[in-house]
C-alpha positions as CSV (number, residue, x, y, z in Angstrom):
1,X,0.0,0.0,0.0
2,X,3.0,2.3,0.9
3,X,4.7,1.6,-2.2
4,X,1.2,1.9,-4.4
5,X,0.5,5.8,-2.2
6,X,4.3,6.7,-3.3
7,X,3.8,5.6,-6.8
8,X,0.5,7.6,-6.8
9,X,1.9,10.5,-5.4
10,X,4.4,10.4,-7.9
11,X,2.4,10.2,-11.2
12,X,0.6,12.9,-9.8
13,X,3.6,14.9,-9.4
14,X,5.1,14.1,-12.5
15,X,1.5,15.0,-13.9
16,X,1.8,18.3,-12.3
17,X,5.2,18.9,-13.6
18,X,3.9,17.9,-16.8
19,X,6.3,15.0,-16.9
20,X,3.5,12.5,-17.6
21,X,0.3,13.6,-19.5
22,X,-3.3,12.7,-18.2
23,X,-5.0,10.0,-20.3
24,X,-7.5,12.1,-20.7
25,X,-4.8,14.9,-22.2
26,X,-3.3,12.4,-24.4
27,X,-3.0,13.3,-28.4
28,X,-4.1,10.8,-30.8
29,X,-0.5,10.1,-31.4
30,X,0.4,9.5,-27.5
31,X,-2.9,6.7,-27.2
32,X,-2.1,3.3,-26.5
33,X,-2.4,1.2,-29.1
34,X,-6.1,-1.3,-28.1
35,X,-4.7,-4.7,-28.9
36,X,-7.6,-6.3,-31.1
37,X,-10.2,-8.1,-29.8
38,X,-10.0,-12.0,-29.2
39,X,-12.2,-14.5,-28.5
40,X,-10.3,-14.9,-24.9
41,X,-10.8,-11.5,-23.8
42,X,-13.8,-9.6,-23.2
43,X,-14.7,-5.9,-23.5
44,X,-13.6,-5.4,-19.7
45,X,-10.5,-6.5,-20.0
46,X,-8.5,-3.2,-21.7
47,X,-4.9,-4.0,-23.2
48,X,-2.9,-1.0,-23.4
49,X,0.3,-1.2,-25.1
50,X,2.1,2.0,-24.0
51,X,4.4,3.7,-26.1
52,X,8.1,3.0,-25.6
53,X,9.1,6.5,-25.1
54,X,7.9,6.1,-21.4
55,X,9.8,3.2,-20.7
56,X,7.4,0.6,-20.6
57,X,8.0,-2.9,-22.7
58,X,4.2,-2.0,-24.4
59,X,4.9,-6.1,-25.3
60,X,3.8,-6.6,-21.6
61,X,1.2,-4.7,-21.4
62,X,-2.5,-6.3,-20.3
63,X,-5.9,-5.2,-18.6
64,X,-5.2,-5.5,-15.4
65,X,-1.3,-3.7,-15.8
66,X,-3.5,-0.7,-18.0
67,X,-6.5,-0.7,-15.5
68,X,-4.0,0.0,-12.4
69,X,-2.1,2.4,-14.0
70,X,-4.9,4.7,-14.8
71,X,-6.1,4.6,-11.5
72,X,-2.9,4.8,-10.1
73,X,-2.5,8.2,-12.6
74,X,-6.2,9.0,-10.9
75,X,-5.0,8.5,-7.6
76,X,-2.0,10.3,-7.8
77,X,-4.0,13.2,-9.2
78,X,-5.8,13.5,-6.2
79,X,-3.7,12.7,-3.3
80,X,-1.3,15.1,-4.6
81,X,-3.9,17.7,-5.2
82,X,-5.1,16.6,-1.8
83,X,-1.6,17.0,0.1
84,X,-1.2,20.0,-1.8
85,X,-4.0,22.2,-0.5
86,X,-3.8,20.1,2.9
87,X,-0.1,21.6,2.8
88,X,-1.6,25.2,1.6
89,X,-3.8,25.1,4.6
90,X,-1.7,24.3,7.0
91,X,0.7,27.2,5.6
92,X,-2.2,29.3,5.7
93,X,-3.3,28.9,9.5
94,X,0.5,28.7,10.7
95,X,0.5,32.3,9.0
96,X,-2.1,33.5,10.6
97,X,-1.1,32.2,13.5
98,X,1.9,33.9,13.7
99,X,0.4,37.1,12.8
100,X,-1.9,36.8,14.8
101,X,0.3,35.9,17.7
102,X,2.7,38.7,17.0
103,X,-0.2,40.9,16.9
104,X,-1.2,39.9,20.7
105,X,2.2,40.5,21.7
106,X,2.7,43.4,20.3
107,X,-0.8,44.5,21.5
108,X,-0.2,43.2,24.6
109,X,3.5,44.4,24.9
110,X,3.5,47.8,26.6
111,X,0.0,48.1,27.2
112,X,-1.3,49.0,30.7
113,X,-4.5,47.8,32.1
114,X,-6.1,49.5,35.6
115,X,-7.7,48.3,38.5
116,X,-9.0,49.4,41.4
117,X,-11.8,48.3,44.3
118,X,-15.1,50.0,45.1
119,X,-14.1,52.8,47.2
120,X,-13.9,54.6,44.2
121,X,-17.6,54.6,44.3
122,X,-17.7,54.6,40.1
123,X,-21.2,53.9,38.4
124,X,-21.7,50.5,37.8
125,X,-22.4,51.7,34.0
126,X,-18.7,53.1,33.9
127,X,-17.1,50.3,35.4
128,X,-19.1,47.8,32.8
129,X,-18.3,50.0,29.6
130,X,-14.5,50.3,30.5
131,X,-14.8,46.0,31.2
132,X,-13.1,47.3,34.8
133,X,-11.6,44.9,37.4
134,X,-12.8,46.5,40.6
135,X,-12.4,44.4,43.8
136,X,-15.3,44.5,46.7
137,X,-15.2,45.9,49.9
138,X,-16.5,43.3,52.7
139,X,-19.6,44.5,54.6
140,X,-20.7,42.9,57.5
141,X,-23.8,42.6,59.3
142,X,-23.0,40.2,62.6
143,X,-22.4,37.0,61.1
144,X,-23.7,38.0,57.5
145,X,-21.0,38.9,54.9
146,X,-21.4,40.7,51.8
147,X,-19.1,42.0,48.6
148,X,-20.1,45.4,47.6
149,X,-21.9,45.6,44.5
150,X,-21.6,42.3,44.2
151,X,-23.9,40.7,46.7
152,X,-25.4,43.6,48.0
153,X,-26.3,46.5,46.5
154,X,-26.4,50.2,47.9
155,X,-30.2,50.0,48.2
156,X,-30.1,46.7,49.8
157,X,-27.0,48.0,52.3
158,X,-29.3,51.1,53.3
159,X,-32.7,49.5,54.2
160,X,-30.2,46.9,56.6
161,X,-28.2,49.8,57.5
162,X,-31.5,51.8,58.9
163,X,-33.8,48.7,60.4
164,X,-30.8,46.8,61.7
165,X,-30.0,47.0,65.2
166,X,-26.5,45.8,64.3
167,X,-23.6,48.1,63.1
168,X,-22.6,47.1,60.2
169,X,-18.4,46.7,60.0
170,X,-16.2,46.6,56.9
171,X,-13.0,44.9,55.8
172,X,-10.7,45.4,52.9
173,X,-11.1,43.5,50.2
174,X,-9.4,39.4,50.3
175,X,-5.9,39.0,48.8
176,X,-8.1,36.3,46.1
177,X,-10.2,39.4,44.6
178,X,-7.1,40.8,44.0
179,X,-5.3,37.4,42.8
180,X,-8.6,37.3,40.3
181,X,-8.5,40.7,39.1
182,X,-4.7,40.8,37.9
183,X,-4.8,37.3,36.8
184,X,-7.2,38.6,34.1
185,X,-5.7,42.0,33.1
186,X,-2.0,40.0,33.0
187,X,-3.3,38.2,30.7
188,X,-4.1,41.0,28.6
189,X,-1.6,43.4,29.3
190,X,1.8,43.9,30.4
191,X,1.5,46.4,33.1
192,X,-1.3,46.5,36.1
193,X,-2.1,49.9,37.9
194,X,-4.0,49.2,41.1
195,X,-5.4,52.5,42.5
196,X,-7.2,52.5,46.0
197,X,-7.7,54.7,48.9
198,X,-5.3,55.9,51.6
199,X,-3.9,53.1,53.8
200,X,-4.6,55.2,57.0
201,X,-8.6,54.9,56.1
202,X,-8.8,51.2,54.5
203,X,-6.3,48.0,54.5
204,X,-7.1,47.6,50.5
205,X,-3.3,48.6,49.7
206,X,-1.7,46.0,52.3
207,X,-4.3,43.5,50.6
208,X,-2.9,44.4,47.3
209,X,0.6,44.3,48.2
210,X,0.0,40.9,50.2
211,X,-1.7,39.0,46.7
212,X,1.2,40.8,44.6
213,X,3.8,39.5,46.5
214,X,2.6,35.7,47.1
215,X,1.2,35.3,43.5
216,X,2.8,37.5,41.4
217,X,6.3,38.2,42.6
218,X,7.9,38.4,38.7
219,X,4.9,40.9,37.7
220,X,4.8,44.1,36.5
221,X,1.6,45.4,39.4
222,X,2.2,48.6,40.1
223,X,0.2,49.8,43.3
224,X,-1.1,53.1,44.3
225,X,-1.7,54.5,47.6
226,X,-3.6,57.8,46.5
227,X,-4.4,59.4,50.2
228,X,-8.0,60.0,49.1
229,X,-11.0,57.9,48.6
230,X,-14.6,58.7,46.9
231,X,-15.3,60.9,44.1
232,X,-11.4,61.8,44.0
233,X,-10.3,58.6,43.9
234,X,-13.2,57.8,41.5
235,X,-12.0,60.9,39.7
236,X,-8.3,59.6,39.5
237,X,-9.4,56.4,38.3
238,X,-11.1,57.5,35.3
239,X,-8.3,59.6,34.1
240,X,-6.0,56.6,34.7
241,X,-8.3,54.9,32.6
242,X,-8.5,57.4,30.2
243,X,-4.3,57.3,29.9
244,X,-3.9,53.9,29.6
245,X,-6.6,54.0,26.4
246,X,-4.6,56.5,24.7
247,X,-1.5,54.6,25.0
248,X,0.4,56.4,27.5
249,X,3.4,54.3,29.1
250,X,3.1,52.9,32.6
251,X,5.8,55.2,34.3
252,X,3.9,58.4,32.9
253,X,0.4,56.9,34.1
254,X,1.4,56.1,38.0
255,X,3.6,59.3,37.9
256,X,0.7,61.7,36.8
257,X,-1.7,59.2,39.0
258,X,0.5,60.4,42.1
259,X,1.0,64.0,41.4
260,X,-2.9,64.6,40.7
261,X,-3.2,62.7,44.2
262,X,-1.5,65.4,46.1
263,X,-3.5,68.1,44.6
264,X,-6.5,65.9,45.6
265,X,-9.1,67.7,48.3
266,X,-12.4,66.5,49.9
267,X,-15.0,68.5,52.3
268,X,-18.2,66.5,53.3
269,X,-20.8,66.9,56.0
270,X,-22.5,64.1,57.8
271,X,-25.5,64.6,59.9
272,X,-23.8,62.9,62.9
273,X,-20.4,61.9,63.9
274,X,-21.8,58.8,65.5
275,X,-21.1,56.5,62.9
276,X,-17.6,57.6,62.0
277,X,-16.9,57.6,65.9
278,X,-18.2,54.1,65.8
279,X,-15.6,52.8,62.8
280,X,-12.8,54.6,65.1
281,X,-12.3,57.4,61.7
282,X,-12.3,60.2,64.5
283,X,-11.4,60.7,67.5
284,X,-14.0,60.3,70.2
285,X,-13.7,64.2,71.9
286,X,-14.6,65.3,68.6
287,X,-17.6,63.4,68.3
288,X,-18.7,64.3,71.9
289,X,-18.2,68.4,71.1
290,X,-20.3,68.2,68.3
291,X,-22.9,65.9,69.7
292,X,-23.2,68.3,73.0
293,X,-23.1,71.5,71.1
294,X,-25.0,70.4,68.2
295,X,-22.0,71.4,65.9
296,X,-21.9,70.8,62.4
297,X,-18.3,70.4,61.3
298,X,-16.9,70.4,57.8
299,X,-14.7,67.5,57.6
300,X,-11.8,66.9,55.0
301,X,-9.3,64.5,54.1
302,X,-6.3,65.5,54.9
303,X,-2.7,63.7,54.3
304,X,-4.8,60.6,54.3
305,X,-6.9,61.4,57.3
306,X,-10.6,62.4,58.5
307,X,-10.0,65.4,60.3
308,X,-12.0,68.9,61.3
309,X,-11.7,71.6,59.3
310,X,-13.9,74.1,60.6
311,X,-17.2,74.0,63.0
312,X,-20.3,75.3,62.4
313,X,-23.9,75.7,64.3
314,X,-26.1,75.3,61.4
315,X,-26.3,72.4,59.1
316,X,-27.1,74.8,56.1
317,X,-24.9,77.4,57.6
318,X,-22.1,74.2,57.3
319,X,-23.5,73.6,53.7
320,X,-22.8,77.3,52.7
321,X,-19.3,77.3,54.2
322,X,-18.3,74.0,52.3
323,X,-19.6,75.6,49.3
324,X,-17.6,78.7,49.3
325,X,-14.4,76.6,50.7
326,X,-14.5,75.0,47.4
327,X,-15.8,77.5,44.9
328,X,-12.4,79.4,46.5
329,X,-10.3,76.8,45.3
330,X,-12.0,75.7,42.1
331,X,-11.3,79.5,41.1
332,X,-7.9,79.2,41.8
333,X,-7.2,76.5,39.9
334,X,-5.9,76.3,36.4
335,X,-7.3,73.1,35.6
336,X,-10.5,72.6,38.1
337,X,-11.7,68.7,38.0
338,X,-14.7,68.7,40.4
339,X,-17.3,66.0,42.0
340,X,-20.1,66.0,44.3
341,X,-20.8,62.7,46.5
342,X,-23.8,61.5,48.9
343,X,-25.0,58.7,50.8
344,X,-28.9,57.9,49.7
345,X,-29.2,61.7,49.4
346,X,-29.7,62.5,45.3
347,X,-31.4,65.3,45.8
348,X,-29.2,67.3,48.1
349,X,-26.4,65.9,45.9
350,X,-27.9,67.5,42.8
351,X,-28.6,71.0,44.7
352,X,-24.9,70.9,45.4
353,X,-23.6,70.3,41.9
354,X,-26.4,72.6,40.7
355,X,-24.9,75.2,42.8
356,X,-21.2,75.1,42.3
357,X,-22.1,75.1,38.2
358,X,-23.7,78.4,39.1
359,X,-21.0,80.0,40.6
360,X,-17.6,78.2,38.4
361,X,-19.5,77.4,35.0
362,X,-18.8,74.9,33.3
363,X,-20.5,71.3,33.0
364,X,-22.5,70.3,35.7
365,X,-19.7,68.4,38.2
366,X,-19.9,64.6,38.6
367,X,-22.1,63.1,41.0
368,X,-21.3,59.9,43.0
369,X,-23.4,57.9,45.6
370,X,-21.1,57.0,48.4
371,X,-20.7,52.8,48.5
372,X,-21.5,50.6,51.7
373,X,-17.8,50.6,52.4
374,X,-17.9,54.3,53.3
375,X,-21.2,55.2,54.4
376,X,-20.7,52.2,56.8
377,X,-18.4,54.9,58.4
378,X,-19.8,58.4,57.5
379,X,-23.8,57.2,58.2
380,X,-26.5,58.2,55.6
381,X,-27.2,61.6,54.7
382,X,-23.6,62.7,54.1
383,X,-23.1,65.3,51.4
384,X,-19.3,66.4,49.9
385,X,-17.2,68.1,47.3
386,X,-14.2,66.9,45.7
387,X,-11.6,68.8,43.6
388,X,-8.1,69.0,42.7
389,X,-5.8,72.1,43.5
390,X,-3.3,73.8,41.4
């Protein structure tokens, strides 16, 4: 069988070549001669007597010698043609494989994906356009546990958060969101940016670090402790986001990242300092001067921490004064970014942003509802602005 497939693929070849004719190509002159008929041989059985010039003693030639080597001609034909475009194919796909291949690398080489967690409080529409790796926050409720925005939503967290006689509690988010999260943009780019809030507020970065260091050790991760959290760390997310799309280099992207971070301000009022005294984010004298006196005070972040800016009697009086605090910087600034935030307050949210469009111009600043990891600690009914200075 070997030797018949050689032979075949060899009158093919030498058909190709155009060594050996077809039978159907043959002249007149180049037919075998039919031997005449005989008494001892029937129509079926051909006699071909092949011409000498191909090296065949035509003396010797019979029906089932001629019958084979048409079909051998036949096969040969086909398993060459056969082999031919199997071998085209195969040429073909390894091509494209290799192009294609070379096209992921160089895609993927250089590129710079971003992730971050859900202290950023972006809208769920965002983070699904962008195809965003964002890690959850933990909230608890006594022996319940949840994954913001991923088993519990910020409607769900407020309706517990008012009728539960529990306080809730967070944690940062598990090393294994953040093993899942850069497994998948590894695969798909070079370079990982992991933004999140500032370590004095939240233990996301020393998760980070922890699932960088035990599963990705020979990585490119680069992790970002930004000092803020909310609508500026929201804020510095998208324009990360926004870098990396355009193609800018990983170095440029965390050192922009960390120079918009300093310039990075927040002032937010919440109804009562109970539920940030409860999470330990302030220190318990101040929560007992503004509960006795009924202060209102304007709180910031500053150099990673909750702290008192300035007190005020009069919760719209407090509202006023945060307003102008940041209209005064806005102004100041050459290139103003802006944000309003809230906790399961829209409409106090959207009297804000109204307000400071009034007085800057411009578009009408973002607006972010506060997460379950935050409000856990600020309570509900907290209003803020956030900006960038310089």
């Amino acid at each position: 069988m070997v030797a018949v497939a050689v032979l075949a693929v060899g009158a093919g070849l030498a058909m190709a070549t155009g060594l050996l004719p077809e039978p159907a190509a043959l002249s007149e002159r180049d037919q075998p001669e039919a031997k005449p008929s005989s008494p001892s041989v029937g129509r079926a059985a051909w006699e071909y007597r092949l011409r000498p010039s191909l090296g065949v003693d035509s003396t010797k030639g019979h029906s089932q010698a001629g019958s084979a080597w048409r079909w051998v001609c036949y096969l040969g034909k086909h398993l060459t043609g056969m082999a031919t475009n199997a071998m085209l194919c195969a040429t073909y796909k390894c091509g494209l494989w290799l192009v294609g291949g070379w096209g992921i690398v160089a895609a993927k080489k250089g590129s710079v994906r971003i992730v971050t967690d859900s202290t950023a409080i972006l809208p769920l529409d965002y983070v699904a356009e962008h195809d965003l790796r964002v890690a959850p926050q933990v909230i608890l409720f006594g022996e319940d546990s949840f994954l913001e925005n991923v088993t519990i939503s910020s409607e769900e967290f407020y309706r517990r958060l008012r009728s539960s006689r529990t306080s809730p509690k967070t944690s940062a988010p598990p090393p294994g969101e953040f093993v899942k999260a850069y497994e998948t943009e590894l695969a798909r780019a070079e370079t990982v940016v992991s933004i999140h809030p500032t370590a004095e507020l939240s233990g996301t970065v020393r998760s980070a670090e922890t699932a960088r260091q035990q599963w990705f050790a020979g990585a490119d991760i680069r992790i970002i402790d930004t000092r803020t959290v909310a609508g500026c760390l929201g804020d510095l997310v998208r324009q990360a986001v926004a870098w990396a799309d355009q193609g800018m280099a990983a170095d440029a992207i965390v050192a922009e990242v960390q120079r918009m971070a300093g310039r990075a301000r927040s002032y937010f009022l919440v109804p009562t300092l109970e539920y940030l005294q409860r999470g330990g984010r302030i220190g318990g004298a101040a929560a007992l001067l503004g509960s006795v006196l009924q202060v209102k005070p304007i709180l910031e972040i500053h150099d990673g921490r909750v702290q008192v800016l300035e007190r005020v009697r009069v919760l719209s009086r407090a509202r006023e004064r945060m307003l102008e605090l940041t209209v005064d910087h806005c102004r100041r600034s050459l290139a103003p970014r802006r944000c309003v935030m809230h906790a399961d307050v829209p409409s106090e949210a959207l009297s804000l942003a109204e307000d400071l469009r009034r007085r800057l111009g411009g578009p009408l600043p973002s607006i972010y509802e506060v997460g379950a990891a935050i409000a856990t600690h600020a309570g509900p009914g907290v209003t803020a602005a956030g900006f960038f200075v310089g």
